[in-house]
C-alpha positions as CSV (number, residue, x, y, z in Angstrom):
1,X,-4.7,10.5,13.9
2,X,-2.7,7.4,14.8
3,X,1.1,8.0,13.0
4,X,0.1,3.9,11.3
5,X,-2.7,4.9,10.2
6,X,-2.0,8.1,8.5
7,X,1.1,6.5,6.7
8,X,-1.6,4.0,5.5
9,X,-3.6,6.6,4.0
10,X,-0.9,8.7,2.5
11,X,0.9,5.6,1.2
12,X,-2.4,4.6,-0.5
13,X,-2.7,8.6,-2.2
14,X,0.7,8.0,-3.4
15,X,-0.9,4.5,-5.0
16,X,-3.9,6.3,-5.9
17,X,-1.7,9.3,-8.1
18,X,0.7,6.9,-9.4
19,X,-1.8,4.5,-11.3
20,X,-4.5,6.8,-11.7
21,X,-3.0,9.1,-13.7
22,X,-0.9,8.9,-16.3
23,X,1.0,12.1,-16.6
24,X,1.9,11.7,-12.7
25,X,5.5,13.1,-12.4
26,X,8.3,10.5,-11.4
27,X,8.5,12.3,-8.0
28,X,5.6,10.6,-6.7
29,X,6.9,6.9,-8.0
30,X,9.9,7.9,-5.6
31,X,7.9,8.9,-2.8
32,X,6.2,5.6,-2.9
33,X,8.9,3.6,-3.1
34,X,11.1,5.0,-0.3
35,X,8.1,4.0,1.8
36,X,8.6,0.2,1.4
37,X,11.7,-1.7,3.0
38,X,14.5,-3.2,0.6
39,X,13.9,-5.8,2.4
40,X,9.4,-5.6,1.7
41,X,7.8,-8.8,1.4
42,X,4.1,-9.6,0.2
43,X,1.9,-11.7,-0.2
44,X,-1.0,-10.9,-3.2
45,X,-4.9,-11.2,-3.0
46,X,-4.5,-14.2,-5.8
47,X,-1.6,-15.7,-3.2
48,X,1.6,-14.5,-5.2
49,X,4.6,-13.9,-3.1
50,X,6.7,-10.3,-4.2
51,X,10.1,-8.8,-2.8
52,X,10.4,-5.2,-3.0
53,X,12.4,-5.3,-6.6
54,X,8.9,-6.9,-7.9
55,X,7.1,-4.2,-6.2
56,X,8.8,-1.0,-7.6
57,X,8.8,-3.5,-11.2
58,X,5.2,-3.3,-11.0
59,X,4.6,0.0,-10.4
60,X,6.9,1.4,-13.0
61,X,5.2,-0.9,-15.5
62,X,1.5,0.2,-14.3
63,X,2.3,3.9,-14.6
64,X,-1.4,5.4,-14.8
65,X,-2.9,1.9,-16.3
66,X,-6.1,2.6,-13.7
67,X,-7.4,6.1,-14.7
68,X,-10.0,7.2,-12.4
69,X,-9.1,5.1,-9.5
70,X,-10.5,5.5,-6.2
71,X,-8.9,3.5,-3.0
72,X,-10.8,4.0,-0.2
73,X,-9.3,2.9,3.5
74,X,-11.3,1.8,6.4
75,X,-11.4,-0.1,9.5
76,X,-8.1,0.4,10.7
77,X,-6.9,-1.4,13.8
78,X,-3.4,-1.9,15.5
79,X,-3.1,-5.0,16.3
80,X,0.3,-4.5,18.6
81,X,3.0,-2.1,18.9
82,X,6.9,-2.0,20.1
83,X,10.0,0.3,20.3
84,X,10.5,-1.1,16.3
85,X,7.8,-2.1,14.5
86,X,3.5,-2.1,14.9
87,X,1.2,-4.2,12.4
88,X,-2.0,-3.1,11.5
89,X,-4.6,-4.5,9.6
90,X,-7.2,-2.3,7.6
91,X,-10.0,-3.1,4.4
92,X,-9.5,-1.3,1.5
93,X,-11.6,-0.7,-1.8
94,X,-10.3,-0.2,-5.2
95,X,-13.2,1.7,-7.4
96,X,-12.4,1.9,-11.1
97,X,-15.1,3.8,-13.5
98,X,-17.9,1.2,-14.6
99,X,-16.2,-1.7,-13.1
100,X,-17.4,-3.2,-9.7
101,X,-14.8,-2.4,-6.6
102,X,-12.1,-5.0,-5.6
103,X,-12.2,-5.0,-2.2
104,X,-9.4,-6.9,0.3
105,X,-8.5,-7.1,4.4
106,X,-4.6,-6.1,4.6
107,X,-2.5,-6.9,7.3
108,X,0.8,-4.3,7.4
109,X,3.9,-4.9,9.1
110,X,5.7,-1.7,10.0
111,X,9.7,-1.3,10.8
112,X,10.8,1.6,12.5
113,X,14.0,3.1,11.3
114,X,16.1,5.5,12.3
115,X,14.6,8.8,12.9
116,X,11.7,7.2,13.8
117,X,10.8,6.7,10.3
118,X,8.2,4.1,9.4
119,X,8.6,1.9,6.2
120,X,6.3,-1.1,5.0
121,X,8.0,-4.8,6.4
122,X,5.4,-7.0,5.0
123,X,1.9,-6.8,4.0
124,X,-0.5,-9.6,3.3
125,X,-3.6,-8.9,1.3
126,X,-6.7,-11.2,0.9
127,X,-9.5,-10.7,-1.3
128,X,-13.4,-10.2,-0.4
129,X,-15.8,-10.7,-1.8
130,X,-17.6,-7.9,-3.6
């Protein structure tokens, strides 16, 4: 599988454990946060703007707050590629038990780092209808 796409999936697990559960270990809170840039950047479905210090804010307050949450990932596309950074854009669905799913078109801007390492630049969410 394309290397942006799989990060996009495993990011989303990471999402996926982290508010879903409630007894998730700490571990996974730090995996998903070395994944994002110090300098991440974002702009919400509802059109808020967040840094990364916002981002790893809100997860750490939202600690298993969505139990039973299913994020599904589909539609992936690369929309262009260079020696340092790719952006993709993909749909995703949020499913909570007995609610109806949130679903959203994200656009992801990926920085290459040293080792070849891929973290999350910028990402731009809008919301769709459901």
């Amino acid at each position: 599988m394309n290397r942006y796409f799989q990060e996009i999936i495993d990011a989303h697990e990471l999402i996926r454990q982290w508010l879903g559960n409630a007894q998730a270990d700490s571990i996974i809170y730090d995996q998903l946060l070395a994944r994002f840039s110090p300098n991440y950047s974002m702009v919400t479905p509802n059109g808020i703007q967040i840094n990364y210090r916002s981002l790893a804010a809100f997860f750490l307050a939202h600690a298993g707050a969505k139990p039973g949450l299913l994020i599904n990932i589909e539609n992936m596309a690369l929309i262009t590629e260079s020696p340092t950074n790719a952006t993709v854009c993909y749909q995703e669905c949020q499913k909570l038990p007995d609610h109806p799913p949130s679903l959203r078109f994200s656009t992801v801007v990926f920085e290459r780092k040293a080792h070849d390492i891929l973290v999350w630049r910028h990402l731009h969410e809008t919301a769709l209808p459901s």
